[in-house]
TORPA-4810 file (N, C-alpha, C, O; in nm, 3 decimals):
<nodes>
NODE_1_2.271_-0.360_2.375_2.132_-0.320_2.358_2.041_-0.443_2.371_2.051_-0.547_2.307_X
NODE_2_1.967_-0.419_2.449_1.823_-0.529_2.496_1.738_-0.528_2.430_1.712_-0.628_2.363_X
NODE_3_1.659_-0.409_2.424_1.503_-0.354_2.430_1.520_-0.277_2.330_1.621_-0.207_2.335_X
NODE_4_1.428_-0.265_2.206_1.430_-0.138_2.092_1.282_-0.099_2.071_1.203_-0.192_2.062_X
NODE_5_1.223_0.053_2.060_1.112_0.050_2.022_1.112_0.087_1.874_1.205_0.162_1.841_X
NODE_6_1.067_0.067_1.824_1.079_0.141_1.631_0.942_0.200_1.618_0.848_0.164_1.689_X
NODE_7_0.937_0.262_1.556_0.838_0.426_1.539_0.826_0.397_1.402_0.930_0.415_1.339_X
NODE_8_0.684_0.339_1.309_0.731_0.310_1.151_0.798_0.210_1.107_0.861_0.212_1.001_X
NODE_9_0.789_0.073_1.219_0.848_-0.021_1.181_0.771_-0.093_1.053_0.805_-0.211_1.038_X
NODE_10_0.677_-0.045_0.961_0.629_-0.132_0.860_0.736_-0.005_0.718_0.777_-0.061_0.616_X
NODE_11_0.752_0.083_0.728_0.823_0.136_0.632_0.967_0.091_0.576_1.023_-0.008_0.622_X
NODE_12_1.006_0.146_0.503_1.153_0.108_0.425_1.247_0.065_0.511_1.297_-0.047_0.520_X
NODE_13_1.272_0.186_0.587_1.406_0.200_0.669_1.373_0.164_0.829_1.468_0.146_0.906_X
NODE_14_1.259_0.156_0.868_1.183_0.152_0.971_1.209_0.021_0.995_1.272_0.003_1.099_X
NODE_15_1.176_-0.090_0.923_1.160_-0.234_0.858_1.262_-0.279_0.864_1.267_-0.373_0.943_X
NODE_16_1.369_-0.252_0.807_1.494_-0.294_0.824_1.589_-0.261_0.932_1.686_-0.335_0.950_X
NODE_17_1.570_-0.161_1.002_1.617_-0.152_1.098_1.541_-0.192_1.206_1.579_-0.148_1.314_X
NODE_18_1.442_-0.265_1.207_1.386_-0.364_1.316_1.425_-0.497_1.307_1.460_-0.560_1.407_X
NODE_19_1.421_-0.564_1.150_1.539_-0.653_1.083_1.654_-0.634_1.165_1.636_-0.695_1.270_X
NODE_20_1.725_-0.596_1.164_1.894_-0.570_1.155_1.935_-0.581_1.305_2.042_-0.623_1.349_X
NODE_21_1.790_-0.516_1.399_1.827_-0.567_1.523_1.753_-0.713_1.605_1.806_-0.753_1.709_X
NODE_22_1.657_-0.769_1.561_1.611_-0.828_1.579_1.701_-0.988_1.552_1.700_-1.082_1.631_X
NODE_23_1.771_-0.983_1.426_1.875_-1.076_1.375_2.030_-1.083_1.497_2.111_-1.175_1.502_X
NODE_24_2.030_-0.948_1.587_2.129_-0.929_1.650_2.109_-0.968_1.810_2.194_-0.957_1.898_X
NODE_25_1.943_-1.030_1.826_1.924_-1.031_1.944_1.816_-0.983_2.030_1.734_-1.036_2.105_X
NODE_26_1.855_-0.825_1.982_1.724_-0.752_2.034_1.571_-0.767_2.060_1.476_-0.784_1.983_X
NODE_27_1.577_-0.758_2.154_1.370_-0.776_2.154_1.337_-0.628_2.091_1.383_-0.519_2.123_X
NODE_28_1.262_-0.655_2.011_1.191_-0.525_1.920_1.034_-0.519_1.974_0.949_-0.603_2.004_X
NODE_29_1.039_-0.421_1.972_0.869_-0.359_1.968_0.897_-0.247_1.823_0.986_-0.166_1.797_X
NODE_30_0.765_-0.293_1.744_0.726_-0.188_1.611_0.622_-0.146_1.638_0.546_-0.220_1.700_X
NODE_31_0.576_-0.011_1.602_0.502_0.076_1.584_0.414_0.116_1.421_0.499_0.155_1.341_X
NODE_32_0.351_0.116_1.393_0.321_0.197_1.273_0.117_0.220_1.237_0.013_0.175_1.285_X
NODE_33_0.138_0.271_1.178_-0.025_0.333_1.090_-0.074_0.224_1.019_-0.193_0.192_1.017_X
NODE_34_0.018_0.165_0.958_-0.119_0.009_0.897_-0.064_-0.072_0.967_0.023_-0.103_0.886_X
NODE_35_-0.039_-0.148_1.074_-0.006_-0.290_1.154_-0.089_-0.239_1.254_-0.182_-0.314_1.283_X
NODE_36_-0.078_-0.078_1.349_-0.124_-0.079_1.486_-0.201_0.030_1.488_-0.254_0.063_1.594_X
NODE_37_-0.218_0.094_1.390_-0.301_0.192_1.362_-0.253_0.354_1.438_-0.335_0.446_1.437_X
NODE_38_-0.138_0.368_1.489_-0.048_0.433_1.538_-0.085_0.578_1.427_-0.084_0.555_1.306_X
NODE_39_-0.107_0.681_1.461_-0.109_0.782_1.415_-0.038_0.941_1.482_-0.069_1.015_1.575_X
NODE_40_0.038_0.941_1.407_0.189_0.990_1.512_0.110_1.158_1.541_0.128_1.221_1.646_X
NODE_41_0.029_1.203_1.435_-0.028_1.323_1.410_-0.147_1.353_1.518_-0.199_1.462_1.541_X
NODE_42_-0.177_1.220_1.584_-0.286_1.276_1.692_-0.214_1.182_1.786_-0.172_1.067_1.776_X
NODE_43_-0.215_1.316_1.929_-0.146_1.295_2.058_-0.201_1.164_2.107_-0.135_1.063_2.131_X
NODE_44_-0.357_1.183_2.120_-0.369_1.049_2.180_-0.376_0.941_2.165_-0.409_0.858_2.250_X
NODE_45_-0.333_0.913_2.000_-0.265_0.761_1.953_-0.175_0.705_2.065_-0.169_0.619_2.153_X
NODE_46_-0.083_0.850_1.981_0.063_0.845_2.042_0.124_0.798_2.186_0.228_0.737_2.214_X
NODE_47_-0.004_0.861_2.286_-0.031_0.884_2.417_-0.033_0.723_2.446_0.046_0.648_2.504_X
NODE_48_-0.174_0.701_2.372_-0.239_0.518_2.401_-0.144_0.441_2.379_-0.101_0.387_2.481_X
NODE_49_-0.093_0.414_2.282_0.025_0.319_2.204_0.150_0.284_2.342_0.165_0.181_2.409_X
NODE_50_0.225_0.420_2.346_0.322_0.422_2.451_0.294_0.419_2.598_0.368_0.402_2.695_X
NODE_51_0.184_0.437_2.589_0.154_0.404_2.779_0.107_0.256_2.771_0.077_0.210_2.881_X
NODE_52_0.097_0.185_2.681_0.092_0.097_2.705_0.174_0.001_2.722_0.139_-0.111_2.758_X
NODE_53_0.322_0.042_2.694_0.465_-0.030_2.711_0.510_-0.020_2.846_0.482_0.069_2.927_X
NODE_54_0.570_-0.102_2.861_0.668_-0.097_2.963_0.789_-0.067_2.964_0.856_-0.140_2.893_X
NODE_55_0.861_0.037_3.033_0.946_0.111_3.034_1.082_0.021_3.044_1.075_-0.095_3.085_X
NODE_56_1.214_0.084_3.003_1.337_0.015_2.969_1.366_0.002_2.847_1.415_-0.103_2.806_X
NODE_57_1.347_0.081_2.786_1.389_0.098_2.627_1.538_0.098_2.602_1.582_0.173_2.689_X
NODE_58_1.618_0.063_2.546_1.750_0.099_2.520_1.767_0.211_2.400_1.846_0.304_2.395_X
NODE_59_1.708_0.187_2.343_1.685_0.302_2.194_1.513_0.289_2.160_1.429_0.201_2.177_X
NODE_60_1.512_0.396_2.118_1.383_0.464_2.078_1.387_0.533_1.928_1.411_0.653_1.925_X
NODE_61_1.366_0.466_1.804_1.375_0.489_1.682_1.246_0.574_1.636_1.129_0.545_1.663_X
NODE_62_1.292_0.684_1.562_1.124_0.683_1.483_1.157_0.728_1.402_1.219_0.835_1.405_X
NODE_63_1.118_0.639_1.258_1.140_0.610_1.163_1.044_0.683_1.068_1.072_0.669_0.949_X
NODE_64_0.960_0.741_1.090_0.858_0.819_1.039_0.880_0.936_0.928_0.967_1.022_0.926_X
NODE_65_0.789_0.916_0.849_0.828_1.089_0.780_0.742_1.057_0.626_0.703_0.947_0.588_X
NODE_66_0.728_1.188_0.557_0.660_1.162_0.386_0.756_1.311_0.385_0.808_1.389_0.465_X
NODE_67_0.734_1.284_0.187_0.794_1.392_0.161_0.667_1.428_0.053_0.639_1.543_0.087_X
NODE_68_0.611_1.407_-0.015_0.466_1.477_-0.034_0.413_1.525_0.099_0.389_1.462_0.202_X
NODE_69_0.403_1.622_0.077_0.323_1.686_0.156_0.151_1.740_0.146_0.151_1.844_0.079_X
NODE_70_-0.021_1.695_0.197_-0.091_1.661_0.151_-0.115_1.631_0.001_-0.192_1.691_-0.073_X
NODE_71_-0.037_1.529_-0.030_-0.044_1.482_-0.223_0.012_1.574_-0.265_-0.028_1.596_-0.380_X
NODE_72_0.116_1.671_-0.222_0.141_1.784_-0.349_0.329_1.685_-0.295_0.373_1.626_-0.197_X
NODE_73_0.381_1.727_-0.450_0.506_1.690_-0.467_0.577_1.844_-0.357_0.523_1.950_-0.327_X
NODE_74_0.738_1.777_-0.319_0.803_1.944_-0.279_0.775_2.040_-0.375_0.758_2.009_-0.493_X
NODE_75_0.765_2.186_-0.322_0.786_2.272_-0.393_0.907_2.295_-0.485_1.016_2.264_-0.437_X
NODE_76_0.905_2.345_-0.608_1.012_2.355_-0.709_1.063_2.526_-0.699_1.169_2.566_-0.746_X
NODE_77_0.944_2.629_-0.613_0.922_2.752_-0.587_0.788_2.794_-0.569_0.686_2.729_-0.593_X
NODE_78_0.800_2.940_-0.512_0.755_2.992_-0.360_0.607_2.987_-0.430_0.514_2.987_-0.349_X
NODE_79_0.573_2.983_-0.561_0.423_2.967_-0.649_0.395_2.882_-0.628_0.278_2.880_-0.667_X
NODE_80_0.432_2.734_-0.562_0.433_2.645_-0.545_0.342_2.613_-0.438_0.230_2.565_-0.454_X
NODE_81_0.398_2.645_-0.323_0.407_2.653_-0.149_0.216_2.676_-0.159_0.160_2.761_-0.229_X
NODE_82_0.154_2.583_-0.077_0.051_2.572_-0.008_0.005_2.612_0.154_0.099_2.549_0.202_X
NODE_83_-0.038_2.644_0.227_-0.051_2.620_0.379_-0.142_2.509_0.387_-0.162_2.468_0.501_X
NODE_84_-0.191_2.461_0.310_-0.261_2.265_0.354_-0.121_2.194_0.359_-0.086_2.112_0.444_X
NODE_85_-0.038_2.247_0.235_0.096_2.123_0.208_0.193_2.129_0.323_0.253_2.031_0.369_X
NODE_86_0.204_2.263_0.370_0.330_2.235_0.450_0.283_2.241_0.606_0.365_2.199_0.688_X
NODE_87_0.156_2.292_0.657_0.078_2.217_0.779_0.106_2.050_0.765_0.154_1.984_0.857_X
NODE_88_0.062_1.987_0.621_0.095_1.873_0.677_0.231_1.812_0.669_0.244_1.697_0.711_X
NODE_89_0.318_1.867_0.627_0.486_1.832_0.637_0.498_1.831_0.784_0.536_1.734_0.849_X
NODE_90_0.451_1.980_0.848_0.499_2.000_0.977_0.448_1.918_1.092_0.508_1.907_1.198_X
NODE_91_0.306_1.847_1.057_0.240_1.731_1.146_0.319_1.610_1.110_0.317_1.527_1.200_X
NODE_92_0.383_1.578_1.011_0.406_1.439_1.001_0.540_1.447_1.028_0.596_1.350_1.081_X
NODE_93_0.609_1.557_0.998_0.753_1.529_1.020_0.842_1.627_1.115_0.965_1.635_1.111_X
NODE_94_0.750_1.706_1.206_0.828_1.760_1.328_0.749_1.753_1.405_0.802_1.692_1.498_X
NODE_95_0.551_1.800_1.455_0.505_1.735_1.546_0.459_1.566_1.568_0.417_1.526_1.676_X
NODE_96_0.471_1.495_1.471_0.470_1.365_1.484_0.587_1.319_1.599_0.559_1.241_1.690_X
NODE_97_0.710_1.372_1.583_0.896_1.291_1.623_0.835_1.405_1.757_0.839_1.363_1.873_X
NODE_98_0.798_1.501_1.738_0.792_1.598_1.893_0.715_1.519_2.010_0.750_1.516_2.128_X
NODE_99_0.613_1.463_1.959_0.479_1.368_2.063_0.540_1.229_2.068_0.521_1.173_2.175_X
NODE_100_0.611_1.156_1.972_0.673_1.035_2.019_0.756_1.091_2.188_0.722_1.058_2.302_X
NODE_101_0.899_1.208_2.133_0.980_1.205_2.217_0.913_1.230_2.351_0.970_1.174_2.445_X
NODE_102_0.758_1.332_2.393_0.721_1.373_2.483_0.705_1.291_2.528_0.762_1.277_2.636_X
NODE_103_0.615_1.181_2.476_0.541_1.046_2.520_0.637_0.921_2.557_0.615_0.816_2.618_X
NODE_104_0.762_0.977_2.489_0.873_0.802_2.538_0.959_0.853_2.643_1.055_0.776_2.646_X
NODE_105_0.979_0.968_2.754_1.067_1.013_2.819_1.068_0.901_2.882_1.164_0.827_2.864_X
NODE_106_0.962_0.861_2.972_0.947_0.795_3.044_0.989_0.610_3.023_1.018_0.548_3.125_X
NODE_107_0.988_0.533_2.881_1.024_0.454_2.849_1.160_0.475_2.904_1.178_0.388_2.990_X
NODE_108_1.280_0.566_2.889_1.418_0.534_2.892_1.427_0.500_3.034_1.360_0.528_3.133_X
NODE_109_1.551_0.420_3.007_1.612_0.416_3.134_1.712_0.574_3.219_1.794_0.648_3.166_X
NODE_110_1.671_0.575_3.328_1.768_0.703_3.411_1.876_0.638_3.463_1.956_0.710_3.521_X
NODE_111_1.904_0.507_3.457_2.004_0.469_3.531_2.120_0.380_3.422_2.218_0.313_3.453_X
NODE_112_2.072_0.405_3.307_2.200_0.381_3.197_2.160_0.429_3.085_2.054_0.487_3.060_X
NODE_113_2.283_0.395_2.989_2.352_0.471_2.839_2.156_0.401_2.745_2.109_0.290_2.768_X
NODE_114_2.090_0.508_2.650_1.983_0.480_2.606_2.005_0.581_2.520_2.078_0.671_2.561_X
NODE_115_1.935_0.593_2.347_1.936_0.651_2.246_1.790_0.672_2.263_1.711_0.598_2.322_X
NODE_116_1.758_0.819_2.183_1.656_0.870_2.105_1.678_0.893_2.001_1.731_1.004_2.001_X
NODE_117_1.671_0.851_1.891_1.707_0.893_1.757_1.583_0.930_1.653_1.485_0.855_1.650_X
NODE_118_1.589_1.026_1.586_1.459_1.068_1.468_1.499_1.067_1.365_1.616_1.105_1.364_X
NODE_119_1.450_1.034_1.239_1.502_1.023_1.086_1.474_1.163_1.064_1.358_1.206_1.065_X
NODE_120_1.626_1.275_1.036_1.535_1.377_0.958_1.564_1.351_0.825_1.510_1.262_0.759_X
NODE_121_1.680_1.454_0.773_1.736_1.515_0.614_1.843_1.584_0.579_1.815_1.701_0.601_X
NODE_122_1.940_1.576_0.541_2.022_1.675_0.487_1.964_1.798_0.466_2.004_1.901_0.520_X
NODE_123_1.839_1.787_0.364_1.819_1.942_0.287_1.695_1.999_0.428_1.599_2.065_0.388_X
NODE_124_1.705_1.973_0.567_1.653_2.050_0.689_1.768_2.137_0.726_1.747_2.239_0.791_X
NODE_125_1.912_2.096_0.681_2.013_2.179_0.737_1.975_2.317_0.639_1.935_2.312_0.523_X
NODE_126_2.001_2.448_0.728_1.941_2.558_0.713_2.134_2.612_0.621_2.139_2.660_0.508_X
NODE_127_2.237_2.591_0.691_2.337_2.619_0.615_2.426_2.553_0.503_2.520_2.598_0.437_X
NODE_128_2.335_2.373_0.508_2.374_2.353_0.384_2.320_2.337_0.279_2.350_2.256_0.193_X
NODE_129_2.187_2.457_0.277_2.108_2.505_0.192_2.180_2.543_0.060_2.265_2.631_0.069_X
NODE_130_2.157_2.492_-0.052_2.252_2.583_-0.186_2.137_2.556_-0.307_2.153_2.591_-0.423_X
NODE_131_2.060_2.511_-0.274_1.972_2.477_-0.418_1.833_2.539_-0.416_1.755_2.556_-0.509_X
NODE_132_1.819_2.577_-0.252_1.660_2.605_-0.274_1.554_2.482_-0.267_1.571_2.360_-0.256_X
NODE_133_1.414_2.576_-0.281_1.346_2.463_-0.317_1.281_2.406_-0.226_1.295_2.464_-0.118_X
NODE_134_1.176_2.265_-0.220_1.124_2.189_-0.106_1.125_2.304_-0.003_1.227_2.303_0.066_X
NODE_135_1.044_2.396_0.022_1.030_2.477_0.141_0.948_2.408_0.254_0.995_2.376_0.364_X
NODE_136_0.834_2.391_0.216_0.792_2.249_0.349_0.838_2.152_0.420_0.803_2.116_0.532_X
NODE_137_0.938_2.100_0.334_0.981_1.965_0.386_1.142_2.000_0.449_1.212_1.939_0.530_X
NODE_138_1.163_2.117_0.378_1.348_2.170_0.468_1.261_2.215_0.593_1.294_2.168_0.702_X
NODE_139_1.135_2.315_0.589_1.137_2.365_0.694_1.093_2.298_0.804_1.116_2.344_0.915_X
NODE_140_1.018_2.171_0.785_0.941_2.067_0.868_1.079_2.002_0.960_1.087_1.989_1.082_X
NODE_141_1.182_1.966_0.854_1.252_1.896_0.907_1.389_2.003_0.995_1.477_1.962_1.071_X
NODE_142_1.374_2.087_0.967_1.454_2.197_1.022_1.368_2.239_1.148_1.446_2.310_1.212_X
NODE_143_1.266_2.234_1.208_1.218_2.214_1.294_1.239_2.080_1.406_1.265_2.064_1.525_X
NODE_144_1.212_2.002_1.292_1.225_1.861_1.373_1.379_1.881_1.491_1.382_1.866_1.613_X
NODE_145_1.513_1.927_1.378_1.606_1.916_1.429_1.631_2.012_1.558_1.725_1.983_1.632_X
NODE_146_1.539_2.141_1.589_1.503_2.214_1.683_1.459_2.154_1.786_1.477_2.189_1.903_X
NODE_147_1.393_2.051_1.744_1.300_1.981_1.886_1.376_1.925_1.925_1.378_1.931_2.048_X
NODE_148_1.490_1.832_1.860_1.569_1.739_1.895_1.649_1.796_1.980_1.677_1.764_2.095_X
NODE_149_1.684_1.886_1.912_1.840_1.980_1.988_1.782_2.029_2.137_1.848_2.007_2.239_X
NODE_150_1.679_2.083_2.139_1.605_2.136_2.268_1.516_1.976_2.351_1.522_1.961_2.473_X
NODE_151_1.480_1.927_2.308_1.482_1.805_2.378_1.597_1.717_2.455_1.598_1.676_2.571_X
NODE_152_1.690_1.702_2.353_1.810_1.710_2.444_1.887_1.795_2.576_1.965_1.746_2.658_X
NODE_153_1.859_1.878_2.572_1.885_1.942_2.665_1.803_1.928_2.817_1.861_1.921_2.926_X
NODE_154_1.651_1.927_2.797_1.569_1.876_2.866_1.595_1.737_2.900_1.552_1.707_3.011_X
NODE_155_1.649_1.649_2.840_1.635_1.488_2.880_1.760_1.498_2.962_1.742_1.459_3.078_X
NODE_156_1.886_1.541_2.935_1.987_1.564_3.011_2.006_1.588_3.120_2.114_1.566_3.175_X
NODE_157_1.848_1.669_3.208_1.872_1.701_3.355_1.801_1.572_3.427_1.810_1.560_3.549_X
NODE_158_1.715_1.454_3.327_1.680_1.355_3.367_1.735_1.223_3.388_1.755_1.153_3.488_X
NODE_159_1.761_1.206_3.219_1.838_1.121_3.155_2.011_1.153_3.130_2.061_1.154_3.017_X
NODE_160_2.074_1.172_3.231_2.225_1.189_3.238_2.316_1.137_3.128_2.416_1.196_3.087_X
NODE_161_2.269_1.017_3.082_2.344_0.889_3.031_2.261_0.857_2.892_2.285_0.762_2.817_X
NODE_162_2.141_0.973_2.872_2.097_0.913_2.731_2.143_1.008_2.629_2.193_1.118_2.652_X
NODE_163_2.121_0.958_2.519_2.147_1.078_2.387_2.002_1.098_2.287_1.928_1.007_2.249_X
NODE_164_1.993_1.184_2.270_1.880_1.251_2.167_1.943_1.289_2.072_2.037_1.368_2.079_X
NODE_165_1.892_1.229_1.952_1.997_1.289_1.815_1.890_1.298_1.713_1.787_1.231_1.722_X
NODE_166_1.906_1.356_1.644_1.904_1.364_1.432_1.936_1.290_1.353_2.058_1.283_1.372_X
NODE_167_1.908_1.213_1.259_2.002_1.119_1.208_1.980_1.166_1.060_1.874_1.227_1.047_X
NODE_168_2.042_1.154_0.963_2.041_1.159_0.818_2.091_1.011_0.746_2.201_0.963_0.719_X
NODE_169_1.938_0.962_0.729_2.029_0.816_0.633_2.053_0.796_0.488_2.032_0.703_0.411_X
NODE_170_2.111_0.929_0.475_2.112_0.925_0.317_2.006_0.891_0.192_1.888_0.866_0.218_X
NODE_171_2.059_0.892_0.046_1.878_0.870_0.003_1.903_0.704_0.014_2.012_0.647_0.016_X
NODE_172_1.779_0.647_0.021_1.713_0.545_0.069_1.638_0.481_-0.034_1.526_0.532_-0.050_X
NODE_173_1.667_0.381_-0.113_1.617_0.308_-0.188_1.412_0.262_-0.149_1.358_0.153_-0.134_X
NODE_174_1.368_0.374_-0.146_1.232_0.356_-0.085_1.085_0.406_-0.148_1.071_0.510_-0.213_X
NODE_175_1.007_0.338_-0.124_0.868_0.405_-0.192_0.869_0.555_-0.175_0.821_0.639_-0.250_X
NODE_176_0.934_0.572_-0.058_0.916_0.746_-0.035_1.050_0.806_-0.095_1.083_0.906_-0.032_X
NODE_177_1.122_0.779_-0.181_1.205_0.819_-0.231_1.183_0.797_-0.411_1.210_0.866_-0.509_X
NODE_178_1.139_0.705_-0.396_1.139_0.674_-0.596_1.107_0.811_-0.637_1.205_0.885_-0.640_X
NODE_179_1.035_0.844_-0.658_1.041_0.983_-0.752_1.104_1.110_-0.736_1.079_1.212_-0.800_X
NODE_180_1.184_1.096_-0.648_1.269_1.198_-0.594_1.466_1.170_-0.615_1.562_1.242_-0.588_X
NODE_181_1.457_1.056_-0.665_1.624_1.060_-0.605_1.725_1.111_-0.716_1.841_1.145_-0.696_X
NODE_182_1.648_1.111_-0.856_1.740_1.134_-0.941_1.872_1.073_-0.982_1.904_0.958_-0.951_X
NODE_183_1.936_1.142_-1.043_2.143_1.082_-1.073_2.165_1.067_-0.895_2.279_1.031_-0.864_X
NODE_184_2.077_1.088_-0.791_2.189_1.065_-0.674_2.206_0.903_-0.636_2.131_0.807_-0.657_X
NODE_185_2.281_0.909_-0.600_2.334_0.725_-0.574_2.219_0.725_-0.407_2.197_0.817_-0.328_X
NODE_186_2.168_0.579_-0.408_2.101_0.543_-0.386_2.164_0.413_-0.249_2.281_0.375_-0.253_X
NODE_187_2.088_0.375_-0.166_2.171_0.252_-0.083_1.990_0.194_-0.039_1.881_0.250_-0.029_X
NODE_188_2.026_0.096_-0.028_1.906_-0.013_-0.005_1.870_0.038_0.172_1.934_0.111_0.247_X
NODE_189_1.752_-0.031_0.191_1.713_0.006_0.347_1.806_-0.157_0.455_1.788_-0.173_0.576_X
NODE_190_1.857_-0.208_0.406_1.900_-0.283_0.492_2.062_-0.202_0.481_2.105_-0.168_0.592_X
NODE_191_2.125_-0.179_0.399_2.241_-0.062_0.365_2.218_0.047_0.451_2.316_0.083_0.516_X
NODE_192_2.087_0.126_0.473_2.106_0.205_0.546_2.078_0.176_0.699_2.131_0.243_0.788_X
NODE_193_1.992_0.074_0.721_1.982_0.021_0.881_2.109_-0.021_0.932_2.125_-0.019_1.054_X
NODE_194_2.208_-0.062_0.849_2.389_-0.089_0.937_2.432_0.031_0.940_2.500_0.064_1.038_X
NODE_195_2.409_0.112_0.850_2.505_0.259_0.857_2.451_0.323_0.987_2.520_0.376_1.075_X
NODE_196_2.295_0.307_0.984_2.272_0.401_1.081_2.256_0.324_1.250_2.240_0.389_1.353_X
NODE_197_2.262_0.229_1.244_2.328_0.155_1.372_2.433_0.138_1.421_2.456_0.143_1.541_X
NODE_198_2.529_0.111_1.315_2.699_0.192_1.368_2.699_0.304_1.423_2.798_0.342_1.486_X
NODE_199_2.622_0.356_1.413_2.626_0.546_1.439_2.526_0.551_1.565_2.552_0.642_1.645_X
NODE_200_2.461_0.502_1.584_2.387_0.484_1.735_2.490_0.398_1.818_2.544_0.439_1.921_X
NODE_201_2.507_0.304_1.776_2.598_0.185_1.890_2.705_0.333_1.961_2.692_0.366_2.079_X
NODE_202_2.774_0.383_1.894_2.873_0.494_1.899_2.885_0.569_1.961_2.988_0.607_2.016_X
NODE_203_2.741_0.623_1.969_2.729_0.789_2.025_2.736_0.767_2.174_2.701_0.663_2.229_X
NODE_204_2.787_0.876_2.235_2.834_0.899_2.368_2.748_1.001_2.454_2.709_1.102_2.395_X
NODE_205_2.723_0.987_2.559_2.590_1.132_2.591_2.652_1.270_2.555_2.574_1.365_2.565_X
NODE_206_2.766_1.293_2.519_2.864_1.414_2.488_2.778_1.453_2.378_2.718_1.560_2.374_X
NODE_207_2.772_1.356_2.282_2.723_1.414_2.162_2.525_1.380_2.143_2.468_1.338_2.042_X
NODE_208_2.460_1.418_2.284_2.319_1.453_2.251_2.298_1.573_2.210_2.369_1.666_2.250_X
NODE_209_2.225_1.586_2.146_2.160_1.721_2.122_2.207_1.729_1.975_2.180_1.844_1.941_X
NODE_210_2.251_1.678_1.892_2.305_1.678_1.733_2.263_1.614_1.632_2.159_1.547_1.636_X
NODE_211_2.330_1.624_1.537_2.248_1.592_1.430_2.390_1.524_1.298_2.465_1.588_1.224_X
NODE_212_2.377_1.405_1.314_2.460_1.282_1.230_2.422_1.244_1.075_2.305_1.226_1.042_X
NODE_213_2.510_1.234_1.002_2.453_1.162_0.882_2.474_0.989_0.866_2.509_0.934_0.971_X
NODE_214_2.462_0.927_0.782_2.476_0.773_0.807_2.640_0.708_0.805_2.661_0.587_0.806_X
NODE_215_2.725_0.789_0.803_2.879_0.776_0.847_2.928_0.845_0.946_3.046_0.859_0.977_X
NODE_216_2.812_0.900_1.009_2.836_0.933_1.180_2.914_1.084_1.185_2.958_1.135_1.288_X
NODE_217_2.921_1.134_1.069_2.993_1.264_1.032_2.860_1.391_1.119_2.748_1.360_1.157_X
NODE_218_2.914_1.506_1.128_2.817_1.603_1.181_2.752_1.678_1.082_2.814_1.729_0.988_X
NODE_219_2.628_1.688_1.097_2.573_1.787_0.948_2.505_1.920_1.063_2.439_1.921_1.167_X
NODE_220_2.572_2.028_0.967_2.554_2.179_1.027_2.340_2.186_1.006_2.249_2.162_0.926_X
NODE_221_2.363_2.227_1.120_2.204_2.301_1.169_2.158_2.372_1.031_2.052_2.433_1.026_X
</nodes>
């Protein structure tokens, strides 16, 4: 890997995984809302930002996402659920990763092996639903993983040799996690930038269109 773009390179996991490759070599390009004023929610940020690169990306990260949804915590139940809150789940965390991928086709290379990868979630998987709950933010990100999966398919009649994936980096020692993680065990953002770079270095164009957790295991749709 040469060339990396990061999507949210001033965030937790965003940050460290611009770290992690940058220490390895990589020329990095970062992206984000307070360094470049990048606003993933309106197209023609998105549009401006990336047409202004030059194409040859080897991977294309976007690191992006909230789990408040406009200031309201997830829902605990359906009394809960807003249409301001989960409009904005669905702008920040499935049409945000939808207008990166539209807008970076053109960054990849057609003539070799190149990653698309998006941060979703475990609790977006629709069958390994068991608790309920967070309806905005499963369904935002259960979308996301729709775009991915159907984006892949589309990049495939272009991009032969690239992969479009999902990624799950487990919970994440992060501002966007503190009040959420509970008894669950926890891994730092430089912990999760190796897990989830083992798992990109890896992937094969066989396996575009899917959706990985940070030990490269498959998590059901």
């Amino acid at each position: 890997m040469q060339r990396a773009l990061i999507i949210g390179a001033s965030g937790g996991i965003g940050g460290a995984i611009a770290a992690a490759l940058g220490a390895r070599g990589v020329t990095v390009r970062g992206l984000s809302r307070s360094v470049d004023g990048l606003d993933i929610t309106d197209e023609a940020s998105v549009a401006a930002a990336l047409r202004a690169l030059e194409p040859g990306f080897d991977l294309v990260f976007v690191a992006t996402g909230q789990l408040p949804g406009a200031g309201a915590a997830p829902e605990k139940s359906l009394r809960m659920l807003t249409p301001q809150a989960m409009m904005d789940q669905f702008a920040v965390n499935c049409i945000g990763p939808a207008l990166v991928l539209k807008h970076a086709l053109r960054l990849l290379p057609r003539d070799r092996h190149a990653v698309f990868a998006a941060l979703s979630a475990r609790v977006g998987s629709i069958e390994d639903n068991r608790l309920g709950g967070w309806y905005s933010y499963r369904a935002a990100k259960a979308a996301l993983n729709q775009v991915i999966h159907t984006g892949a398919i589309e990049l495939a009649r272009t991009h032969p040799r690239a992969v479009c994936v999902a990624l799950h980096p487990g919970t994440v020692a992060t501002d966007f996690t503190s009040n959420y993680t509970d008894r669950h065990p926890t891994v730092t953002p430089s912990e999760a930038a190796q897990n989830l770079l083992a798992v990109i270095n890896g992937l094969k164009p066989a396996q575009t269109g899917r959706f990985y957790d940070w030990a490269g295991k498959p998590v059901p749709w």
